[in-house]
C-alpha positions in Angstrom: 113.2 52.7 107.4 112.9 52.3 111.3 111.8 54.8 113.4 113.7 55.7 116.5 110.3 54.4 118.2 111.0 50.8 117.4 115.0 51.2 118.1 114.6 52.2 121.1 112.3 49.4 121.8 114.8 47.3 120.3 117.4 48.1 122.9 114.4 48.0 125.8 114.3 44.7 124.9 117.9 44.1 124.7 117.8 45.3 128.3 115.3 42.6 129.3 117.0 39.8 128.1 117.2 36.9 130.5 120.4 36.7 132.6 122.9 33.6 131.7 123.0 31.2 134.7 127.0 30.8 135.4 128.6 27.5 136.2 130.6 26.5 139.7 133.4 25.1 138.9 136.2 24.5 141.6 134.3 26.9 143.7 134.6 29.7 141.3 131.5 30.9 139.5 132.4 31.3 135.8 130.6 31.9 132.4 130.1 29.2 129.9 132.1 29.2 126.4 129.2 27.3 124.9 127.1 29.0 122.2 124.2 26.3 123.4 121.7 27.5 125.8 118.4 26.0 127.2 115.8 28.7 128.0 114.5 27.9 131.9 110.5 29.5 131.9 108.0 30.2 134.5 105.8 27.2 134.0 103.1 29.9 135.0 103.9 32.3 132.6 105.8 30.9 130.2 108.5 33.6 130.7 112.1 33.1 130.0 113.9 33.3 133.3 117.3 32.5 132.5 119.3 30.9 130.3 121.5 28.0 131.3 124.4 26.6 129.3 125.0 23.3 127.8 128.7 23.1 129.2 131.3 22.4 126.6 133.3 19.2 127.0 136.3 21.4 128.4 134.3 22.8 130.9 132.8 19.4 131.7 136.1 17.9 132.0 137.6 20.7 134.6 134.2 20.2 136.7 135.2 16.5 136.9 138.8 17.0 137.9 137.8 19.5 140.4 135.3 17.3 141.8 137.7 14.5 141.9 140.5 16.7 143.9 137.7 17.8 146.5 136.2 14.0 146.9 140.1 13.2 148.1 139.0 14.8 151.4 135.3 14.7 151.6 135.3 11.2 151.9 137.1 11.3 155.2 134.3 13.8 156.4 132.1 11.9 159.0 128.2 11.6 157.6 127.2 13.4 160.3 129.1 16.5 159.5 128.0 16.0 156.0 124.3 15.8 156.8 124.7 19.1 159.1 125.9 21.1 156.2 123.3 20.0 153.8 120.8 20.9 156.3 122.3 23.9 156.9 122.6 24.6 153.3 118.5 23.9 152.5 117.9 26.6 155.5 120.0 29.2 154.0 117.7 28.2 150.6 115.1 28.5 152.2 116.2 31.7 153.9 117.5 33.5 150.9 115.1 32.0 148.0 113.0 34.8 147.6 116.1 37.6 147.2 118.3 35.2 145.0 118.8 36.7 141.4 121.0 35.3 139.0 123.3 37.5 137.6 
Protein backbone atom coordinates (compact mmCIF):
# COMPACT_ATOMS: atom_id res chain seq x y z
CA UNK A 1 0.00 0.00 0.00
CA UNK A 2 1.44 3.64 -0.78
CA UNK A 3 1.64 6.14 1.57
CA UNK A 4 0.29 9.52 0.80
CA UNK A 5 4.16 10.46 1.23
CA UNK A 6 5.22 8.90 -1.93
CA UNK A 7 1.76 10.15 -3.89
CA UNK A 8 2.32 13.15 -3.28
CA UNK A 9 5.88 12.86 -4.51
CA UNK A 10 4.46 11.22 -7.39
CA UNK A 11 2.44 14.21 -8.47
CA UNK A 12 5.69 16.61 -7.38
CA UNK A 13 7.21 14.89 -9.95
CA UNK A 14 4.45 14.98 -12.37
CA UNK A 15 4.80 18.69 -11.80
CA UNK A 16 8.45 18.73 -12.88
CA UNK A 17 8.13 17.03 -16.00
CA UNK A 18 10.00 18.63 -18.82
CA UNK A 19 7.88 20.95 -21.01
CA UNK A 20 7.16 19.57 -24.85
CA UNK A 21 8.91 21.84 -27.31
CA UNK A 22 5.98 22.93 -29.87
CA UNK A 23 6.42 23.01 -33.62
CA UNK A 24 6.11 26.35 -36.05
CA UNK A 25 4.30 25.56 -38.60
CA UNK A 26 2.84 28.29 -41.10
CA UNK A 27 3.77 30.69 -38.34
CA UNK A 28 1.58 29.19 -35.85
CA UNK A 29 3.09 27.36 -32.87
CA UNK A 30 1.29 24.06 -32.51
CA UNK A 31 1.67 20.76 -30.48
CA UNK A 32 2.92 17.57 -32.10
CA UNK A 33 0.43 14.45 -32.54
CA UNK A 34 3.47 12.23 -32.40
CA UNK A 35 3.68 9.78 -29.44
CA UNK A 36 7.74 9.87 -30.33
CA UNK A 37 9.80 12.27 -28.39
CA UNK A 38 13.61 12.85 -28.04
CA UNK A 39 14.69 13.99 -24.49
CA UNK A 40 17.05 17.32 -25.11
CA UNK A 41 19.64 17.29 -21.61
CA UNK A 42 21.95 19.64 -20.10
CA UNK A 43 25.16 18.19 -21.29
CA UNK A 44 26.27 19.48 -17.83
CA UNK A 45 23.91 17.90 -15.86
CA UNK A 46 22.42 15.50 -17.71
CA UNK A 47 18.95 16.95 -16.97
CA UNK A 48 16.03 16.58 -19.20
CA UNK A 49 15.17 19.97 -20.46
CA UNK A 50 12.52 19.42 -22.86
CA UNK A 51 11.16 17.14 -24.98
CA UNK A 52 11.02 17.57 -28.64
CA UNK A 53 8.84 15.67 -31.10
CA UNK A 54 9.66 13.47 -33.90
CA UNK A 55 6.90 15.21 -36.26
CA UNK A 56 4.55 12.84 -37.84
CA UNK A 57 4.48 12.61 -41.62
CA UNK A 58 1.22 14.89 -41.66
CA UNK A 59 2.77 17.45 -39.78
CA UNK A 60 5.96 17.15 -41.89
CA UNK A 61 3.96 17.38 -44.98
CA UNK A 62 1.91 20.85 -43.87
CA UNK A 63 5.54 22.33 -42.84
CA UNK A 64 6.60 21.60 -46.40
CA UNK A 65 3.61 23.17 -48.10
CA UNK A 66 3.75 26.03 -45.86
CA UNK A 67 7.26 26.54 -46.58
CA UNK A 68 6.60 26.21 -50.19
CA UNK A 69 3.72 29.05 -50.17
CA UNK A 70 6.05 31.47 -48.15
CA UNK A 71 9.36 30.69 -50.56
CA UNK A 72 6.73 32.17 -53.51
CA UNK A 73 7.61 35.55 -52.10
CA UNK A 74 10.80 35.33 -50.23
CA UNK A 75 12.65 34.69 -53.14
CA UNK A 76 11.84 38.09 -54.55
CA UNK A 77 13.20 39.54 -51.16
CA UNK A 78 16.61 41.30 -52.05
CA UNK A 79 19.70 39.47 -49.92
CA UNK A 80 20.30 42.41 -48.33
CA UNK A 81 17.00 42.65 -46.60
CA UNK A 82 17.32 39.02 -45.96
CA UNK A 83 20.72 39.29 -44.27
CA UNK A 84 19.24 42.40 -42.11
CA UNK A 85 16.64 40.25 -40.60
CA UNK A 86 18.71 37.39 -39.76
CA UNK A 87 21.01 39.74 -38.03
CA UNK A 88 18.37 41.19 -36.43
CA UNK A 89 16.95 37.98 -35.51
CA UNK A 90 20.47 36.56 -33.70
CA UNK A 91 20.36 40.03 -31.60
CA UNK A 92 16.95 39.56 -30.42
CA UNK A 93 18.55 35.76 -29.42
CA UNK A 94 20.96 37.03 -28.06
CA UNK A 95 18.91 39.64 -26.23
CA UNK A 96 16.17 37.35 -24.99
CA UNK A 97 18.27 33.90 -24.43
CA UNK A 98 18.52 33.95 -21.03
CA UNK A 99 14.49 34.66 -20.27
CA UNK A 100 13.28 32.25 -23.14
CA UNK A 101 11.26 29.17 -21.59
CA UNK A 102 9.54 26.83 -23.52
CA UNK A 103 6.22 26.32 -22.70
Amino acid sequence: MKSDSNATKVTADQSMAPPKVKMLINGQFVDSRTSYWAEIPNPATQEVLAKVPFSTSDEIETAVAAAKEAFKTWKNTAIPTRARLFFRFQDLIRQNIYSFQIN
